[in-house]
C-alpha positions as CSV (number, residue, x, y, z in Angstrom):
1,X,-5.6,17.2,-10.1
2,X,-3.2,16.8,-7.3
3,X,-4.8,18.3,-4.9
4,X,-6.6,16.0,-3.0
5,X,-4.4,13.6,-3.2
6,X,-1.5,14.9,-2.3
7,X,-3.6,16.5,1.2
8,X,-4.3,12.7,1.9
9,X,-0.8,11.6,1.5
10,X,0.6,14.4,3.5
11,X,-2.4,13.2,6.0
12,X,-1.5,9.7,6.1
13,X,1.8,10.4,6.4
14,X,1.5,12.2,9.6
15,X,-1.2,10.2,10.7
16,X,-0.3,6.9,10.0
17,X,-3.1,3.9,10.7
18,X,-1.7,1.2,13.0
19,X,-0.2,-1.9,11.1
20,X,0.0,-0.5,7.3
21,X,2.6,1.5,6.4
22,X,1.8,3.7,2.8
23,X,4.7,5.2,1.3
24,X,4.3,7.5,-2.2
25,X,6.9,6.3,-4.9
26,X,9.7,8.8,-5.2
27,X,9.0,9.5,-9.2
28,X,5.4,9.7,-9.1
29,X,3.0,10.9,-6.4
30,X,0.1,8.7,-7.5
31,X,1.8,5.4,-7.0
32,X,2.1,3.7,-3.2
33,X,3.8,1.3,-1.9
34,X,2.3,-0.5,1.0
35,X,3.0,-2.7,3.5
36,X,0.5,-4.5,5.8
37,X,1.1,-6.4,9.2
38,X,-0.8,-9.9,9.7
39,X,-3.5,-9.2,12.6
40,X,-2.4,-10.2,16.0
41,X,-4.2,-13.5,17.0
42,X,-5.1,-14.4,13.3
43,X,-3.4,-17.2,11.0
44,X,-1.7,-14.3,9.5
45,X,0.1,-12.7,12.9
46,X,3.9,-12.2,12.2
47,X,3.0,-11.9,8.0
48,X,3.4,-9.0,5.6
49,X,1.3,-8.3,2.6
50,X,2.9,-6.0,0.0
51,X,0.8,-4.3,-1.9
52,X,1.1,-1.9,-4.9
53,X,-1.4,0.8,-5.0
54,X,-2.2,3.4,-7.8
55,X,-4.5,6.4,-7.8
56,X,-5.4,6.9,-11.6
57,X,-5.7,10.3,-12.5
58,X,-9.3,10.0,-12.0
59,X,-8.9,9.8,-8.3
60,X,-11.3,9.9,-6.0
61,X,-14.3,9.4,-8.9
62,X,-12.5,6.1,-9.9
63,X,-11.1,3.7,-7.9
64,X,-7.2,3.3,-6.9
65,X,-5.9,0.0,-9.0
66,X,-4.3,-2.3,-6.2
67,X,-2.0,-5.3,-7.3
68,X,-1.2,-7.8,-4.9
69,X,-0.5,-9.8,-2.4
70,X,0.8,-12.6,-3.6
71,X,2.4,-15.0,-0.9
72,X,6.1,-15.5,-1.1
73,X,8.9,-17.2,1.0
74,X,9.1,-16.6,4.7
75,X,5.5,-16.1,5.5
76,X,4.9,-13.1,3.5
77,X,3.3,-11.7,0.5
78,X,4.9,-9.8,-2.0
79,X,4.7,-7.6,-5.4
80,X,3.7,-10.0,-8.1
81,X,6.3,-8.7,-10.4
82,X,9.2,-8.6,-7.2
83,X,10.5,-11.3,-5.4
84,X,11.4,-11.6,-1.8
């Protein structure tokens, strides 16, 4: 069951998209933790959303469960369940 996802982390990884960073958790492969720029010339240039994304074991016939953003202090967004 890791198969595929483990070929798209390793992917993402090496081929990372412009302005989100996506980093597997240490103790478990299915859970992310991401981090988003603010768009350049948008009201959210210079923010970060933190996200916390998880592939269920499902994954890709269900959906990954995402939680976040919630906004924080200093123009950014963070876990729900972690402060700034």
């Amino acid at each position: 069951h890791f198969g595929r996802p483990r070929r798209e982390t390793q992917r993402l990884l090496a081929e990372p998209v412009p302005g989100i960073k996506a980093e597997p958790d240490e103790s478990n492969a299915r859970y992310f933790h991401v981090v988003i720029a603010g768009p350049q010339d948008s009201p959210f240039e210079g923010g970060t959303f933190k996200l916390e994304l998880f592939l269920p074991e499902e994954y890709p016939m269900a959906a990954p469960k995402i939680s976040g953003p919630q906004h924080c202090r200093s123009a950014q967004f963070c876990y729900r369940s972690r402060p700034c």
